[in-house]
BAFI-3210 file (N, C-alpha, C; in Angstrom, 3 decimals, decimal comma, padded with zeros to 6 digits):
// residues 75
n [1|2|3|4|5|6|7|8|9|10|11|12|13|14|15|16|17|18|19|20|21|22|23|24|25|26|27|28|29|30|31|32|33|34|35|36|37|38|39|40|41|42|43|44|45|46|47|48|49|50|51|52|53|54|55|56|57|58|59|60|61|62|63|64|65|66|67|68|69|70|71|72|73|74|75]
n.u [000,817|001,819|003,933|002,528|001,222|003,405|004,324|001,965|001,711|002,077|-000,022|-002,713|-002,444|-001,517|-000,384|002,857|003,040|001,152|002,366|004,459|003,226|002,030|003,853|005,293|003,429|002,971|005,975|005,123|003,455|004,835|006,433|004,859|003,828|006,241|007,119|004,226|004,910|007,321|006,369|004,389|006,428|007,686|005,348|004,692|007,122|007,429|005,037|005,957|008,070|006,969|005,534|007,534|008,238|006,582|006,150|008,321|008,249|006,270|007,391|008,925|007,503|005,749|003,770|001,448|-000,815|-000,223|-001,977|-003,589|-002,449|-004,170|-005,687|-004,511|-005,480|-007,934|-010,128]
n.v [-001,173|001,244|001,710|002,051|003,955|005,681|005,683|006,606|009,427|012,057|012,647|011,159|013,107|013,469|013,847|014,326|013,606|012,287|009,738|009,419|009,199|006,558|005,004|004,970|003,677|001,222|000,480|000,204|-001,969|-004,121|-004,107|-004,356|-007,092|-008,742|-008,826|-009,944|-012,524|-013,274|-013,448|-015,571|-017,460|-017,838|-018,356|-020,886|-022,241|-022,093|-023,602|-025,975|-026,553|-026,383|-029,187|-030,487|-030,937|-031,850|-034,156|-035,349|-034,589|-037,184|-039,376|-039,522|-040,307|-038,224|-037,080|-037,715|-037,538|-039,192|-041,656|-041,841|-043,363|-046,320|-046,716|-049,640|-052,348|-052,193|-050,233]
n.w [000,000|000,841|-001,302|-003,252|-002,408|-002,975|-005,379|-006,912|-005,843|-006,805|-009,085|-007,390|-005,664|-003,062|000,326|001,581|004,345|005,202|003,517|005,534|008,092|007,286|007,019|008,997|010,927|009,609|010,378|013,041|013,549|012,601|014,801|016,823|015,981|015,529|019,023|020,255|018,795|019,873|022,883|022,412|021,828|024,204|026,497|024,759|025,554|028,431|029,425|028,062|030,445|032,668|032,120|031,617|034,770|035,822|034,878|035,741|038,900|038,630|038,215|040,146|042,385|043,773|042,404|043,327|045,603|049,217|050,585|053,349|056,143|058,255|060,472|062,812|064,671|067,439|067,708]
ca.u [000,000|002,962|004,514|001,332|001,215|004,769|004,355|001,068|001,472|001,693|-001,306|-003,355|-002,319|-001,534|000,399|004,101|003,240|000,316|003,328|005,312|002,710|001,697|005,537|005,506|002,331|003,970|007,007|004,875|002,758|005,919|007,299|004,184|004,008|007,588|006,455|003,551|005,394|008,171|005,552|003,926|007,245|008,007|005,071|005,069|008,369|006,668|004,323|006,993|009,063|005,670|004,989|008,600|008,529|005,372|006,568|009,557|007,377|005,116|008,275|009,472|006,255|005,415|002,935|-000,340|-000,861|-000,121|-003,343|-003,852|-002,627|-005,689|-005,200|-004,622|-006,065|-009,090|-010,814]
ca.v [000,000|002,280|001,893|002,836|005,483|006,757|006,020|007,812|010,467|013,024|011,848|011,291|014,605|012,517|014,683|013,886|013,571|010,698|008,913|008,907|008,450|005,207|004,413|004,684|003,147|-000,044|-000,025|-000,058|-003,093|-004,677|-004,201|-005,143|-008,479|-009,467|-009,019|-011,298|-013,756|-013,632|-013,852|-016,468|-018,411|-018,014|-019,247|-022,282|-022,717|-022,200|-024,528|-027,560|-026,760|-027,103|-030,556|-031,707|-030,918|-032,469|-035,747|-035,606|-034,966|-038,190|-040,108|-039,415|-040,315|-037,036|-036,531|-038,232|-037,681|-040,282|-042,327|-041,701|-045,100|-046,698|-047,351|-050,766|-052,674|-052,238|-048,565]
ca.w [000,000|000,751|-002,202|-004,187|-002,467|-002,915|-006,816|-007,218|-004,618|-007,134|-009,269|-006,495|-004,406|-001,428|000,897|002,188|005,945|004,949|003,426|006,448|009,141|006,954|006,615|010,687|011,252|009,379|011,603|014,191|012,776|012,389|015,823|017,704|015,435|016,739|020,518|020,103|018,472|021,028|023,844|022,311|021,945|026,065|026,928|025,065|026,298|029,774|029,275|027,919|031,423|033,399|031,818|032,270|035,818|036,182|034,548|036,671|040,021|039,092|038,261|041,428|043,433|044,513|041,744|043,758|047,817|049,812|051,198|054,947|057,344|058,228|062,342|063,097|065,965|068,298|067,555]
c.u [000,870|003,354|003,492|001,426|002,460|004,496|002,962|000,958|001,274|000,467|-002,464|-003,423|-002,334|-000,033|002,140|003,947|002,136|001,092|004,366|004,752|002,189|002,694|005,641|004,363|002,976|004,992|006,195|003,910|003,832|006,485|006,564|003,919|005,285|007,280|005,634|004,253|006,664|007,259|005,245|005,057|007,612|006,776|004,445|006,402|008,187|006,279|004,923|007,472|007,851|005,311|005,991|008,453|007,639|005,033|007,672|009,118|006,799|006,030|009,240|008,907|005,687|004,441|001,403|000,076|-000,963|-001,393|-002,739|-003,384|-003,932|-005,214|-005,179|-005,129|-007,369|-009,016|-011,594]
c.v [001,250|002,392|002,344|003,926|006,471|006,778|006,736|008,857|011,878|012,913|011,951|012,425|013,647|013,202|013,910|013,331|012,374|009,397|008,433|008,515|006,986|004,496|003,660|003,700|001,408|-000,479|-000,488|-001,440|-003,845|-004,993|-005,008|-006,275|-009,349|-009,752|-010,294|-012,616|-014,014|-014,073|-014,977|-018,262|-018,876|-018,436|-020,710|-023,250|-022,583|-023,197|-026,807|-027,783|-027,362|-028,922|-031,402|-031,755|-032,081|-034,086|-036,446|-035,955|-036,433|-039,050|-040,466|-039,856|-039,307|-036,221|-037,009|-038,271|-039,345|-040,142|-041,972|-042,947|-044,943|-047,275|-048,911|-051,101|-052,522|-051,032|-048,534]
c.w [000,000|-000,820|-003,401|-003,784|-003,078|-004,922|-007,407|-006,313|-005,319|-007,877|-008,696|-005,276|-002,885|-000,966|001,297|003,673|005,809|004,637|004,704|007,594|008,479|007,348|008,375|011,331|011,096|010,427|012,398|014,614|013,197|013,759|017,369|017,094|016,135|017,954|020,398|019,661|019,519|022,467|023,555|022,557|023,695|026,488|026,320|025,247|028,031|030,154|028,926|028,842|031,852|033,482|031,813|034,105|036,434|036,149|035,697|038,272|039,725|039,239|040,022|042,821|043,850|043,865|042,620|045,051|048,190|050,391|052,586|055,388|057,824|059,739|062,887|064,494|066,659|067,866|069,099]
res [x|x|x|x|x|x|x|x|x|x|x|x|x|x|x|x|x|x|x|x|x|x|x|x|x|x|x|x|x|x|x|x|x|x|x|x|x|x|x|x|x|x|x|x|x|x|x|x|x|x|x|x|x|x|x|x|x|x|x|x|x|x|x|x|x|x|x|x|x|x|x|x|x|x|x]
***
């Protein structure tokens, strides 16, 4: 879309400062796209630790509560 504009700008009377807040607008498209996709990458790299740990806890026993002793003898 930029680049339409920049090649019909005279043509179309499309000012100089429309061209550069588009131009910036883009960057800024651009810069909050990265973010998200970096966020998105940390937490499913969050999410993979979580589910090792979680494997590791059950492996370990410590994933399910221990049952109560049950009192032996006369009550």
């Amino acid at each position: 879309m930029i680049s339409y504009m920049v090649k019909n700008q005279k043509w179309c009377g499309i000012p100089e400062e429309v061209i550069n807040q588009a131009r910036g607008g883009s960057a800024r498209t651009r810069q909050i796209a990265g973010q998200a996709c970096g966020i998105a990458g940390k937490v499913r790299q969050m999410q993979a630790q979580a589910a090792r740990q979680a494997r590791q806890r059950a492996a370990e026993g410590g994933g399910a509560p221990m049952k109560p002793a049950l009192p032996t003898g006369p009550l």
